[in-house]
C-alpha positions as CSV (number, residue, x, y, z in Angstrom):
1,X,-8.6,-16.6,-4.3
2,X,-5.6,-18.4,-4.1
3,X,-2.8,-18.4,-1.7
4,X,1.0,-20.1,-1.6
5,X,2.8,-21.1,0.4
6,X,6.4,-21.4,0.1
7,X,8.4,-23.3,1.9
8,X,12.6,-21.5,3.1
9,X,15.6,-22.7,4.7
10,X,19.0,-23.2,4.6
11,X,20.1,-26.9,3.5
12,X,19.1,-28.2,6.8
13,X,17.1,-31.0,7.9
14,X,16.1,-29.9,11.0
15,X,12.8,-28.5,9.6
16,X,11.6,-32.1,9.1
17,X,13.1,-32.9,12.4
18,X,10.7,-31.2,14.0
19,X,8.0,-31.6,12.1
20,X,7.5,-28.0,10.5
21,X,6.6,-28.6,7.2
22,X,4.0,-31.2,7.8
23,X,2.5,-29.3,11.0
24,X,2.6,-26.0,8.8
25,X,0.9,-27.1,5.1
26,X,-1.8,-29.3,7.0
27,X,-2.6,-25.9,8.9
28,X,-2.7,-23.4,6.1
29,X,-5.0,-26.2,4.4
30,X,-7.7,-26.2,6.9
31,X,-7.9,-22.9,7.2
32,X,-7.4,-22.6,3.5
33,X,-10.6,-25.0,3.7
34,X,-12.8,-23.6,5.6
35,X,-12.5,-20.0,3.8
36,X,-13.3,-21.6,0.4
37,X,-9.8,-20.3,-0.6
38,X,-7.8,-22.5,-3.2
39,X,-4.1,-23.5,-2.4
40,X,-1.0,-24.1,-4.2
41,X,2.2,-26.1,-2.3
42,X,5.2,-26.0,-5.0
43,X,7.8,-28.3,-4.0
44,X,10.8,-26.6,-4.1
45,X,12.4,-25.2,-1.1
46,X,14.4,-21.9,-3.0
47,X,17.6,-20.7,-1.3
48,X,18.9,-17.8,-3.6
49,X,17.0,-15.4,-5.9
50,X,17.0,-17.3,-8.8
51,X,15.3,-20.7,-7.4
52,X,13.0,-18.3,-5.1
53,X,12.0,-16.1,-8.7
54,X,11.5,-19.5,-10.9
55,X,9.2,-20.7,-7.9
56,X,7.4,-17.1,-7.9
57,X,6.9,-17.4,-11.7
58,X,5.3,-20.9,-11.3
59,X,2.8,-18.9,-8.2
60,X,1.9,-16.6,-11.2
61,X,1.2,-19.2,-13.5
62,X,-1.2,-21.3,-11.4
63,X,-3.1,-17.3,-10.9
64,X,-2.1,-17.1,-6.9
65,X,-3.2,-14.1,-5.6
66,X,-1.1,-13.9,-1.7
67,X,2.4,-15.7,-1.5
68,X,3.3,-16.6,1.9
69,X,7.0,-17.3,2.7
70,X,7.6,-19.7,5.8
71,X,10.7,-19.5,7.1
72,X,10.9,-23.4,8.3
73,X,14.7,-22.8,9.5
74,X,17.1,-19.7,9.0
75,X,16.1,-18.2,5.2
76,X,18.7,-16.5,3.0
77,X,17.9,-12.8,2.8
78,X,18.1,-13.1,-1.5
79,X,14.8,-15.8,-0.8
80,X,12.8,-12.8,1.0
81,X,14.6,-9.9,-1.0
82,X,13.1,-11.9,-4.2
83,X,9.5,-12.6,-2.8
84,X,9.5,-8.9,-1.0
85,X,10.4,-7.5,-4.6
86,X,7.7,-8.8,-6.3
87,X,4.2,-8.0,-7.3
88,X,2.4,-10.4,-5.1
89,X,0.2,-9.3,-1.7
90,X,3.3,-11.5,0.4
91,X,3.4,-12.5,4.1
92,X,6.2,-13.9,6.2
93,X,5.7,-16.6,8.6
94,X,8.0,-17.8,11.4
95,X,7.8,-20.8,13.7
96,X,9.2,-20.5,17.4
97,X,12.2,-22.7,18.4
98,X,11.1,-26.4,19.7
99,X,13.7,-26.2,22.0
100,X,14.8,-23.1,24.2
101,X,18.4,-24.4,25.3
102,X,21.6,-26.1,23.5
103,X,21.9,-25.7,19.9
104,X,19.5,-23.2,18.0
105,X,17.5,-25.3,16.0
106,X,15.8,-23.1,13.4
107,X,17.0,-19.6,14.2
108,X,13.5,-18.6,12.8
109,X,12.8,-15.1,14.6
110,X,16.0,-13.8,13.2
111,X,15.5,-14.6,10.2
112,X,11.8,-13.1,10.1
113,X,13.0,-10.3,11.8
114,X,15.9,-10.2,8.9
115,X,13.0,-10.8,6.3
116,X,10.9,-7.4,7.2
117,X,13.7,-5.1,7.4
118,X,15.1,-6.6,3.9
119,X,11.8,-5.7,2.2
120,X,11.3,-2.1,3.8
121,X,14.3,-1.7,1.5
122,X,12.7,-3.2,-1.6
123,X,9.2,-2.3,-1.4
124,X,6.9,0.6,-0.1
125,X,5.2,-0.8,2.9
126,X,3.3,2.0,3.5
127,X,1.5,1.1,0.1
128,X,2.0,-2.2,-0.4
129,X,2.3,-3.7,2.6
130,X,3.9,-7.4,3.9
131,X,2.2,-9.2,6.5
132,X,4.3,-11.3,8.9
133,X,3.2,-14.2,11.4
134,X,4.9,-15.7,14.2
135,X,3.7,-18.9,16.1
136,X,3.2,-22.2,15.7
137,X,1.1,-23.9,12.7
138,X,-1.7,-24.6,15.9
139,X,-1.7,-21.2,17.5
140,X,-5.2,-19.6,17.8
141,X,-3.8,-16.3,17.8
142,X,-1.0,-17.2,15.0
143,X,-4.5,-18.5,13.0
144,X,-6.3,-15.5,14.1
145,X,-3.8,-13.2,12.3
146,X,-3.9,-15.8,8.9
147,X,-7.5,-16.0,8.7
148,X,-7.8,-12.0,9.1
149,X,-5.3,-11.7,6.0
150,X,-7.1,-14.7,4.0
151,X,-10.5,-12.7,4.1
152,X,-8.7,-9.7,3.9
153,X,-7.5,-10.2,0.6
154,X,-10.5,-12.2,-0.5
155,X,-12.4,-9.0,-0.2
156,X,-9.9,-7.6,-2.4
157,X,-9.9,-9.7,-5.3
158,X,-13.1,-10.2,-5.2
159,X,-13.4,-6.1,-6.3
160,X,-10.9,-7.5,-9.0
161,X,-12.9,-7.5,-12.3
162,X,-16.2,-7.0,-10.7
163,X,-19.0,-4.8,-12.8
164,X,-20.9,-2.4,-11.0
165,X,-24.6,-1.1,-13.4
166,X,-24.6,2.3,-12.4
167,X,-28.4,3.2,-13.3
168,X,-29.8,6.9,-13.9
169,X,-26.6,8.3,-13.0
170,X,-26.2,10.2,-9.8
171,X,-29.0,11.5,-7.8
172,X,-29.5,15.6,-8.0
173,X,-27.2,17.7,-5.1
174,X,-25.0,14.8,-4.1
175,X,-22.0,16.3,-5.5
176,X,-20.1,14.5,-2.3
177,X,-20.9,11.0,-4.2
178,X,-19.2,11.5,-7.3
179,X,-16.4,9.3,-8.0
180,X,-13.8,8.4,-10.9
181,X,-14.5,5.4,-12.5
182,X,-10.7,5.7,-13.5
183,X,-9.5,5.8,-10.1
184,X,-12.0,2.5,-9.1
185,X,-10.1,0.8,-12.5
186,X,-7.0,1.4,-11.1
187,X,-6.7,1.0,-7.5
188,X,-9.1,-1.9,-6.7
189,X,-9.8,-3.4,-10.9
190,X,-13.6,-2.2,-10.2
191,X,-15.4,-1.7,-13.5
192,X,-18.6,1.0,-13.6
193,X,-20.9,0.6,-16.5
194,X,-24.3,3.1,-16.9
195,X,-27.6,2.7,-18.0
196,X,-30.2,5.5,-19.0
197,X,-33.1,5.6,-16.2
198,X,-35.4,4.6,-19.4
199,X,-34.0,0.8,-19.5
200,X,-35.2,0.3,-16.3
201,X,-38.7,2.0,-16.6
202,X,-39.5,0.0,-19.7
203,X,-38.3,-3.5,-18.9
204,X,-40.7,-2.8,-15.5
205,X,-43.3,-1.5,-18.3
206,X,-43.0,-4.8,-20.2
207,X,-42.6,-7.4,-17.2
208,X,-44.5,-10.5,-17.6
209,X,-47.4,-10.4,-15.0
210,X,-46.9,-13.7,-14.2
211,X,-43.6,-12.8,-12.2
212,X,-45.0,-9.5,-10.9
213,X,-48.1,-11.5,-9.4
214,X,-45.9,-14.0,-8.0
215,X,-42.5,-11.7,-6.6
216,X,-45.7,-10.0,-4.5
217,X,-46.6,-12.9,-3.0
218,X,-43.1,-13.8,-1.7
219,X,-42.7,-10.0,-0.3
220,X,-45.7,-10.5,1.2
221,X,-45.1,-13.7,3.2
222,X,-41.8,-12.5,4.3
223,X,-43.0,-8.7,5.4
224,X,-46.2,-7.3,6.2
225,X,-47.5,-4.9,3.7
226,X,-49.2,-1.9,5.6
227,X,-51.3,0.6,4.0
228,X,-49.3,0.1,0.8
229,X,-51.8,-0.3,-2.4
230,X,-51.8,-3.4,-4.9
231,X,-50.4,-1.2,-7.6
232,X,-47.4,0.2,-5.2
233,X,-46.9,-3.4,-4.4
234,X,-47.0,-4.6,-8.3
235,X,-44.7,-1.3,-9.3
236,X,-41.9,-2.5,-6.7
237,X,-42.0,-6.3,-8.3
238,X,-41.3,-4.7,-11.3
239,X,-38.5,-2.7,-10.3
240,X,-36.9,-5.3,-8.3
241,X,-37.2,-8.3,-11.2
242,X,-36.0,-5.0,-13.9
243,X,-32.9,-4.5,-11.8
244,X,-32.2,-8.1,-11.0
245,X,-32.6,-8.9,-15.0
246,X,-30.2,-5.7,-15.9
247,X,-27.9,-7.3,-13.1
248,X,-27.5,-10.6,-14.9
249,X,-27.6,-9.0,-18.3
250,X,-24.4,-7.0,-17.7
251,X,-22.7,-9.3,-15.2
252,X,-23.1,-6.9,-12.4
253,X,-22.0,-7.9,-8.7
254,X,-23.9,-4.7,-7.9
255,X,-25.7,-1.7,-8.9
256,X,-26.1,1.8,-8.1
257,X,-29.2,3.4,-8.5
258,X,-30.7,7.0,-8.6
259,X,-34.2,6.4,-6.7
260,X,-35.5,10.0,-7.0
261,X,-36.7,12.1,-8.8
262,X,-37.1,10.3,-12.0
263,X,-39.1,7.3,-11.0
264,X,-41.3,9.3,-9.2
265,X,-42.4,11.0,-12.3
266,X,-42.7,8.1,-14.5
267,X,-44.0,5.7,-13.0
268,X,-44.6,7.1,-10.0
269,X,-42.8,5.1,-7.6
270,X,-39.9,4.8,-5.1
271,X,-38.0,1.8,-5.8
272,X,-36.6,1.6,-2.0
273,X,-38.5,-1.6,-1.1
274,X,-37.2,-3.3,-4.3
275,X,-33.6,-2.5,-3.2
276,X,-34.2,-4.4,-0.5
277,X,-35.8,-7.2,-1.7
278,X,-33.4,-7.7,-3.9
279,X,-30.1,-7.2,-1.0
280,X,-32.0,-9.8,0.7
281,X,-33.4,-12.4,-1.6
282,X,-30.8,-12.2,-4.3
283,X,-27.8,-11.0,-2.2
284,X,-27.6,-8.3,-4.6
285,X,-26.3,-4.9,-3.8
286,X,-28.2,-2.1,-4.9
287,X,-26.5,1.4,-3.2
288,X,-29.3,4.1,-3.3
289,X,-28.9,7.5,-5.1
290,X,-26.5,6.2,-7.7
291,X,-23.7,6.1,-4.8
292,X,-21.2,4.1,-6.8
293,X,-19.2,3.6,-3.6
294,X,-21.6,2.7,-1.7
295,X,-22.0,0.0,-4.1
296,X,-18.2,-1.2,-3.5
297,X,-18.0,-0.5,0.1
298,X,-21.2,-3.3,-0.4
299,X,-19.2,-5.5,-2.1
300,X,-16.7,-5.6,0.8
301,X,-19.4,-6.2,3.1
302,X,-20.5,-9.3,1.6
303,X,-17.0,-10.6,0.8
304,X,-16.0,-10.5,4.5
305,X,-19.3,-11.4,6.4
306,X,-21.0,-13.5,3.6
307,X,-24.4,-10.8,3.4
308,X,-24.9,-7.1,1.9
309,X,-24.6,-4.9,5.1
310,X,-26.9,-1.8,5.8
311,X,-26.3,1.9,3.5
312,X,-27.1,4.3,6.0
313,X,-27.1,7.8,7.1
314,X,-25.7,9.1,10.3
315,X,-28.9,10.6,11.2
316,X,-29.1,12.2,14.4
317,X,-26.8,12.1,17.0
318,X,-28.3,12.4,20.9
319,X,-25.0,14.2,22.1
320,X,-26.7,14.2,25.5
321,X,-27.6,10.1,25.5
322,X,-24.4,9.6,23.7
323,X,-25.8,7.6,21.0
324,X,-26.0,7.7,17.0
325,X,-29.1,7.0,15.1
326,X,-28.5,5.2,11.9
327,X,-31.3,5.0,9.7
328,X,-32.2,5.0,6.0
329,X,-35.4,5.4,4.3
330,X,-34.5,3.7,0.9
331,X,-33.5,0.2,0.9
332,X,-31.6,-2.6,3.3
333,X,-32.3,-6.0,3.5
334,X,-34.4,-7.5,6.4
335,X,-32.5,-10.3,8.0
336,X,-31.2,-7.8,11.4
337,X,-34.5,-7.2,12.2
338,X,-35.6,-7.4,15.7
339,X,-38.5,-9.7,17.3
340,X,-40.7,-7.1,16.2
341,X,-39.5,-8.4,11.8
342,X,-40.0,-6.2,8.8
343,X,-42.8,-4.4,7.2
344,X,-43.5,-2.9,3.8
345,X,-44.6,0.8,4.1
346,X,-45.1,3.7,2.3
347,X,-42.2,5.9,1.8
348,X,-42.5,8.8,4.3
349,X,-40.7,11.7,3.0
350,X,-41.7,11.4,-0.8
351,X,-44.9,13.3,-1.4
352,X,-45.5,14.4,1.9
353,X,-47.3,17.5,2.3
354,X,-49.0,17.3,-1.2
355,X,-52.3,16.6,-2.1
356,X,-51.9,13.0,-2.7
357,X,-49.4,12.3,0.0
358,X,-46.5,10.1,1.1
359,X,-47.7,7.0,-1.3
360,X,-45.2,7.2,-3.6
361,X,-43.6,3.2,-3.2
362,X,-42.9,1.2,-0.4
363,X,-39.8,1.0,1.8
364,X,-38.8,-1.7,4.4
365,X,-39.6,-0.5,8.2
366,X,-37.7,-2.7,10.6
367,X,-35.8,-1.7,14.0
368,X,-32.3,-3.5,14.3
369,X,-31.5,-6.4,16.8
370,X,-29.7,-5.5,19.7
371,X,-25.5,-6.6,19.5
372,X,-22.5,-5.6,18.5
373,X,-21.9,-4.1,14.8
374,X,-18.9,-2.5,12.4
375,X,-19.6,0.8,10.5
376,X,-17.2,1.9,7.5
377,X,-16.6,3.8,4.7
378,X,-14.4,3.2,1.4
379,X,-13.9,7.3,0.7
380,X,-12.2,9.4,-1.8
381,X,-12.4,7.4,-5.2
382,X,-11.2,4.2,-3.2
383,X,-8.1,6.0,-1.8
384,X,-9.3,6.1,1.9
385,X,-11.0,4.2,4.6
386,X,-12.7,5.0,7.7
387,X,-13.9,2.5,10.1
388,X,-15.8,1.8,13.9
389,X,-17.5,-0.2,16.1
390,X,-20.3,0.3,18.0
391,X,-23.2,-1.9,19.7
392,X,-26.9,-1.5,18.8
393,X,-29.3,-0.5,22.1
394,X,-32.9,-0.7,22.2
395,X,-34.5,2.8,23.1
396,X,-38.4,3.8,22.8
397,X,-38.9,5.3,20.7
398,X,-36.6,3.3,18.0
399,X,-36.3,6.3,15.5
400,X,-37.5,7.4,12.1
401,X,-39.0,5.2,9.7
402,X,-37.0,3.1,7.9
403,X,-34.5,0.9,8.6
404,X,-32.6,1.9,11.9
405,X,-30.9,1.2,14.9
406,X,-28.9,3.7,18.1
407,X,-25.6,3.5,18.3
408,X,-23.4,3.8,21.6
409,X,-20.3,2.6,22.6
410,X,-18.0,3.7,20.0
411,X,-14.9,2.8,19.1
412,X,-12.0,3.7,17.0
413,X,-8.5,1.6,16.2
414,X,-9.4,-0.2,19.9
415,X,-9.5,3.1,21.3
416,X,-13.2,4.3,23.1
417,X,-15.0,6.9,21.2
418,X,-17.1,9.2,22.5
419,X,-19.7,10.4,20.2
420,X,-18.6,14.0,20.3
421,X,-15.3,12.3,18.5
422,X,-17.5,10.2,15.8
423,X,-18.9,13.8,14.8
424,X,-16.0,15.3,14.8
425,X,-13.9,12.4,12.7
426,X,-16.4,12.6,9.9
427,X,-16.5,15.9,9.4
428,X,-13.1,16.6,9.8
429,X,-12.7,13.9,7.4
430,X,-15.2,15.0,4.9
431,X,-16.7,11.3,4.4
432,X,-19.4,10.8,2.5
433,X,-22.8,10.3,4.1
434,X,-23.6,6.8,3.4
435,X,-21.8,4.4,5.8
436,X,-22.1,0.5,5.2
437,X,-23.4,-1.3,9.2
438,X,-23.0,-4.9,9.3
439,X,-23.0,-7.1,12.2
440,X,-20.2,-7.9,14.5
441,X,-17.1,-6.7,15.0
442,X,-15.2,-7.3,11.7
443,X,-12.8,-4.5,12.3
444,X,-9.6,-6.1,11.5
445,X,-10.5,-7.3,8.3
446,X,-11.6,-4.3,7.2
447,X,-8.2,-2.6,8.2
448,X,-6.7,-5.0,6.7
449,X,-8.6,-5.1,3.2
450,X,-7.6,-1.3,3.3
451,X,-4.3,-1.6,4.2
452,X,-3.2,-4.6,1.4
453,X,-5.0,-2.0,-1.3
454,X,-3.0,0.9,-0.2
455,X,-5.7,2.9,1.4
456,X,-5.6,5.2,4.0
457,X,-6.2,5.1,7.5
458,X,-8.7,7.5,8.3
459,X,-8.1,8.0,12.0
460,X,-10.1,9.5,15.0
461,X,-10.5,13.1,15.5
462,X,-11.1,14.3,19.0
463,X,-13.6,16.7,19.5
464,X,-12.5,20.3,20.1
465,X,-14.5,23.2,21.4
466,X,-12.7,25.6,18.6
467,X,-11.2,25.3,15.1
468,X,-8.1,23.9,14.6
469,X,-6.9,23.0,11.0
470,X,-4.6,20.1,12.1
471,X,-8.3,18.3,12.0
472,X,-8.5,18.8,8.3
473,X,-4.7,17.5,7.1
């Protein structure tokens, strides 16, 4: 990513009077610095459309993906007509007065406050949106706001270009999880690719045993393995060193894969231990059941906390307690375990109550840590976003096997939640039932990251005790 930063006035030398230029490009530099996010400082300072479009043109050229206008004294409204007009993600940034009686020395609010309503005429905000910042170059909230946009936007071109393997298609029933590849294309430059379930079963098939025997090892130092045979243990190598070699074959940032049925017919595994492995070895996103969303709303994750978050199920909610259990038996990578770490197990659902029984691959088993976490959802072919926070609470006993965690203390937009209202939001919303958890509360960047690519806003629905089909518009 790259952002610049451009630089408005009238002809006026007060801005170097008081220092703004300086004080403002050594800010957006740290910052810029300490996001790994490139920079670009052109040296004009435009003051009608057709120096502000020239300096635009040379943003394109050096590939800058957000254009940020400081107004470093009063700006002509033909400088933010132009920038607002164009095709860049833009922000507008305005510094306060240095002095608060006398003369006006910058006039700066005004002419932000001139800036916005300019562009509400040029440009859907709604869709495309324009950020705008007011404070000084060394305000913590002021760099707050920047750095939210910065990773904001990092998260989104980061989706720009990237290659998702979509492998064995979608899993059987989950008609909720198909998507338009078109749609990805177009709204966030996501590319899906598939692959025949066969690729991955005979590049396992024909793995060097060399790597097998030594990817078991490593498992094995980092989880215990529990009543999971050799041959389990030596088929979820396989998988994980198949889908990590299809990964770098096709330049994927991610995959989707359909874990059942077919694998358990040939070769007679689950591959849910293997996603996770890879999530947390390779930092590799591998969304079960072929959820090709899942795999983006991954993608985000890691661009905005730096690891592949959790792909979970609302499982059961304790309306009594007040608390979610999120849980997944497939994959999810181990580093939120609690004191208690991971373990490899046997899948518990696939093959139970037949003759041979639940043996059918391993999966990780871990209990999250107790703190504060963000749960959301990129929905409807990338065209809406739903988003909370909750904190993670230790109960006995922890919940299904798995990966897993209760949930309480919800909340919605900076609202409180109750759990009656969670329900009631995704079903009213109809959101698919995988839901990325990462740690912390990382809430405004995701708003944000839906807001610059034009999502919407899923918002809370209050539980009712009867139907209403306001809830459903």
């Amino acid at each position: 990513m790259k952002i610049g930063l451009i630089r408005a006035s009238l002809p006026s030398y007060f801005p170097q009077k008081h220092g703004v230029w300086a004080a403002a490009e050594k800010a957006v530099l740290a910052l810029c610095e300490a996001e790994g996010i490139a920079t670009f400082l052109p040296q004009t300072v435009p003051m009608n459309a057709v120096e502000t479009q020239a300096v635009l043109d040379r943003c394109s050229a050096e590939g800058v993906d957000f254009v940020l206008l400081l107004h470093g004294g009063f700006t002509m409204g033909d400088v933010a007509r132009t920038v607002a007009a164009s095709a860049f993600r833009c922000g507008v940034w305005s510094v306060p007065e240095p002095v608060r009686s006398g003369d006006v020395q910058l006039n700066n609010f005004v002419s932000l406050n001139m800036s916005l309503s300019i562009a509400r005429q040029v440009r859907d905000l709604s869709r495309t949106p324009m950020q705008w910042y007011h404070g000084a170059p060394d305000s913590t909230a002021l760099q707050k706001r920047l750095r939210h946009t910065l990773r904001a936007i990092k998260a989104a071109t980061t989706l720009e270009g990237a290659r998702i393997g979509v492998i064995g298609g979608l899993a059987m029933t989950f008609y909720n999880m198909e998507v338009r590849s078109a749609d990805l294309r177009r709204r966030l430059g996501v590319e899906v690719a598939h692959h025949d379930m066969h690729e991955l079963t005979s590049r396992m098939a024909a793995m060097d045993a060399g790597r097998v025997t030594a990817e078991v090892t490593a498992m094995a130092a980092a989880a215990e393995v529990v009543d999971v045979s050799a041959a389990q243990m030596a088929l979820t190598a396989q998988a994980a060193l198949a889908l990590s070699d299809m990964a770098a074959a096709g330049g994927y940032a991610a995959l989707a894969v359909s874990d059942w049925p077919a694998l358990q017919n040939d070769p007679g595994m689950h591959p849910g231990a293997a996603f996770s492995w890879l999530e947390e070895t390779k930092g590799l996103p591998v969304a079960s059941e072929g959820d090709v969303l899942g795999a983006v709303n991954q993608l985000v994750a890691k661009s905005v906390t730096g690891r592949v978050g959790y792909l979970l199920d609302m499982t059961e909610p304790d309306l009594d307690a007040g608390q979610l259990l999120m849980w997944h038996g497939g994959g999810g990578p181990l580093y939120l375990a609690d004191g208690n770490g991971a373990r490899w197990v046997n899948h518990p659902m696939i093959g139970r109550g037949t003759a041979e029984g639940p043996v059918y691959g391993a999966i990780s088993d871990l209990v999250f840590q107790d703190g504060p976490v963000s749960v959301f959802r990129i929905a409807r072919n990338a065209g809406a976003f739903f988003g909370m926070t909750a904190n993670i609470a230790g109960r006995d006993p922890s919940g299904f096997t798995g990966c897993r965690g209760w949930l309480q203390g919800f909340d919605m937009d900076g609202q409180a939640a109750s759990l009656e209202d969670v329900v009631a939001t995704v079903m009213a919303h109809g959101l698919e039932h995988h839901f990325v958890l990462v740690p912390g509360d990382v809430s405004p960047v995701l708003t944000e990251f839906a807001s610059w690519t034009g999502m919407d806003i899923l918002g809370r629905v209050a539980m009712k005790d009867h139907l209403d089909r306001r809830d459903f518009t």
